[in-house]
C-alpha positions, 0 to 999 in steps of 0.5 A, a space after each residue: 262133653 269134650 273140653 274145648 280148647 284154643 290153642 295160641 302158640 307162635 311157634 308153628 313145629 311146637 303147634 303142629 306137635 301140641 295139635 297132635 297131642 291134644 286131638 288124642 285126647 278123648 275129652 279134648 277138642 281143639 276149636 281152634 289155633 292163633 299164631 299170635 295174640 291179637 288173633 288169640 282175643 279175636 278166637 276167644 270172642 268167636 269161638 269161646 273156648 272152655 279153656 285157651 292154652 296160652 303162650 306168653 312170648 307171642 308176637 305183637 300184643 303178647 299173652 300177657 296183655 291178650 290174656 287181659 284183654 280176654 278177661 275185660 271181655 267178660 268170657 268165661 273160658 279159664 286160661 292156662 298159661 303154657 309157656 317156658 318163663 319160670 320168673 317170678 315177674 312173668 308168673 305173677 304178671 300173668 295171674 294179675 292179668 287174670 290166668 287162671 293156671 300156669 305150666 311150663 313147655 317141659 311138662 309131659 303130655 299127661 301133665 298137661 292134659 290133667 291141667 286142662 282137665 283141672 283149670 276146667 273144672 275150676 281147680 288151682 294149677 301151678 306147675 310144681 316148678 313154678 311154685 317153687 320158684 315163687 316160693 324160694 324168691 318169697 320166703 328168701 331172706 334179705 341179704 341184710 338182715 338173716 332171718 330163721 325159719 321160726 321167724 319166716 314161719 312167725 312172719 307167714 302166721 301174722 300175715 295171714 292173722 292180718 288177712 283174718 284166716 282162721 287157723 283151719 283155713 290156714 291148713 286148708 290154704 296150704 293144700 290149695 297151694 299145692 293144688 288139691 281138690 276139695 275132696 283131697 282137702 277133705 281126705 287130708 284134714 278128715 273133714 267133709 267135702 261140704 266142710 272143706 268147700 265152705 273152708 275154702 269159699 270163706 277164705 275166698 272171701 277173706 283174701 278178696 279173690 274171685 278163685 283157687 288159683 288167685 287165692 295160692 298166687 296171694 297165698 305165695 306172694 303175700 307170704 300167708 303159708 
């Protein structure tokens, strides 16, 4: 069954391009576009998409605040943020709003499609970038006070001991950062699938969130890994 896919984009030449691109895609089935964010929330009620790929920078309500708005009306499409803001308060502005993934405008034609497929399957996917950015403003040191690596690293394993991991889930929740599935999980730690999803579902649990992508969003912003 083909993924259907809303499509919110204000710009119309990047649309056109993004509407061509996915309609080649077998798997894909584009069900609908929105111009701007209001159109966006009144789509995703009619149509109820599997997943919305969403800019953020969108005239009057932006994607942001559609995407909340979509979320506290309980649908249950996955929302891709596809956008060209790398910052750190938009990336966390939107997961906090309830995204459940997050690309950037240069990732290729297969980057995208392989996100789509993966946020529809309920798989974490932040863009490389993204993480990286995150990453480099949370594990930055305080311009008072220098601090090594043995002590960011002391730092992340009393962080995540107070959040009450396990040091296996520890390892697992590195590799949700990163993106992987849990088959790739199991391969890397030579553990089963069976194992590898019951890692993951305690740790679900323990950081208080609903799913992969929020868990490697905390993971990132609380500094657990």
């Amino acid at each position: 069954m083909a993924i259907r896919v809303l499509l919110v984009e204000d710009h119309t030449m990047t649309r056109m391009g993004l509407q061509l691109a996915l309609e080649k895609i077998e798997d894909i089935e584009l069900t609908g576009e929105a111009e701007n964010g209001e159109k966006a929330v009144e789509l995703a009620k009619e149509l109820n998409p599997d997943v919305i790929l969403m800019d953020i920078g969108l005239p009057g309500i932006d994607g942001i605040e559609a995407t909340q708005k979509i979320k506290d009306s309980r649908l249950e499409a996955k929302i891709l943020m596809f956008t060209s803001r790398d910052n750190e308060d938009d990336v966390f502005a939107a997961f906090g709003a309830g995204a459940n993934a997050y690309i950037m405008k240069g990732a290729s034609p297969e980057q995208l499609t392989n996100a789509i497929r993966a946020v529809n399957e309920g798989t974490a996917w932040i863009d490389p970038a993204i993480a990286k950015v995150v990453l480099k403003n949370i594990n930055q040191p305080r311009k008072s006070q220098s601090v090594s690596s043995e002590e960011r690293e002391a730092s992340s394993k009393k962080a995540a001991m107070a959040a009450g991991l396990t040091q296996r889930e520890i390892e697992v929740l590195k590799l949700i950062v990163e993106g992987m599935s849990n088959a790739d999980i199991a391969e890397t730690l030579f553990i089963t699938r069976a194992t590898a999803k019951a890692h993951v579902h305690s740790i679900l649990q323990k950081l208080c969130v609903d799913d992969r992508t929020q868990a490697a969003v905390t993971a990132m912003r609380e500094g657990l890994v």
